[in-house]
Phi, psi and omega in degrees: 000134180283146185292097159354286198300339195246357195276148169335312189277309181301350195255323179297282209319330156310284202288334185268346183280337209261000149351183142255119168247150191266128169253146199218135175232144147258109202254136192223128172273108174251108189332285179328313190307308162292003199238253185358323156309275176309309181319291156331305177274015173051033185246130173314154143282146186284123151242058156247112168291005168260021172212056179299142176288129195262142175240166160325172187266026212233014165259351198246160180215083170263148192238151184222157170244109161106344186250164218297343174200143168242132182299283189186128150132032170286127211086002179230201193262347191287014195283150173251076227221159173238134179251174154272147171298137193064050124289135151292142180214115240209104168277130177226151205240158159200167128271197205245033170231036150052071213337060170234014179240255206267188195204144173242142153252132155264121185249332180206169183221119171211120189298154192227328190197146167127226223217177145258092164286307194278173162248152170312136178291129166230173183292111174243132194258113178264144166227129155238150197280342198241028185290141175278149167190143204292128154315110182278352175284341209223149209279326174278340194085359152238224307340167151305132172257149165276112175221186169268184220148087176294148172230176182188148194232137177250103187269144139215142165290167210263124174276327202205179122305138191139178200242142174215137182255134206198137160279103180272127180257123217219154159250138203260139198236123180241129187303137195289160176281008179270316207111007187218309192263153158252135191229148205312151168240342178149187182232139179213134152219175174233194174214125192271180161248163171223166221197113180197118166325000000 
């Protein structure tokens, strides 16, 4: 009987584990929670981003994609997740109105304990010409009409092995009472872990 571990499919399966792959979170805010939070506890918002308020796990949500273990905390503010060095690793923001009520930006990634895991975070912009978005003519929204569509990501790749405790830094943007403009309401993070063989 041929040996599993030596065959033509275990050796691509190696070789495609030991790859560099891209992992992708997605991070969801839920605004109402912080603001409500300051408000109760009487604490200003920070408007310096190099000194954002750190809050509790209990407004954020990451769904995470593509990484080689997830620990524990999917879906939550807890992730725990592990890469290899030169994984991509790519954070995208919302609130949880699809920044299109109160709105989030992610501005920074920063180790707090730990390891140098990341390499510096930078922004990165994809457009596509051809993004779906619902037909407002039609009662249901489709078909999808074709438009352009910048998306944007904040990347960087896994630099080393080590354990790293890392601060997502974020700015929370609040809708105005006209209904139009969003405006800073403050900078705020926490801290998720990453993990790399």
């Amino acid at each position: 009987m041929a040996d599993v571990r030596t065959s033509p499919a275990a050796k691509k399966e190696a070789d495609l584990k030991a790859s560099m792959v891209s992992i992708d979170i997605l991070v969801v805010i839920n605004t109402d929670y912080i603001k409500d939070y300051c408000v109760k506890n009487n604490i200003p918002p920070h408007l310096d981003p190099n000194n954002p308020y750190g809050i509790d796990h209990s407004s954020e949500f990451m769904i995470c994609t593509g990484a080689r273990e997830i620990f524990s905390g999917q879906g939550t503010g807890d992730l725990y997740f592990r890469a290899n060095p030169g994984d991509s690793v790519s954070f995208r923001g919302t609130s949880i109105y699809a920044n299109s009520d109160d709105a989030v930006i992610l501005y920074g990634i920063k180790k707090y304990e730990g390891d140098d895991v990341f390499n510096t975070f930078v922004v990165n912009k994809v457009r596509r010409n051809g993004a779906v978005i619902p037909d407002t003519s039609t009662p249901n929204g489709i078909p999808a009409l074709h438009t352009q569509i910048s998306f944007n990501s904040y990347t960087s790749t896994v630099s080393g092995s080590g354990e790293e405790g890392f601060k997502v830094q974020f700015g929370l943007y609040e809708l105005d009472a006209n209904g139009q403009i969003q405006n800073l309401y403050g900078y705020f993070d926490w801290d998720p872990r990453i993990k790399v063989s």
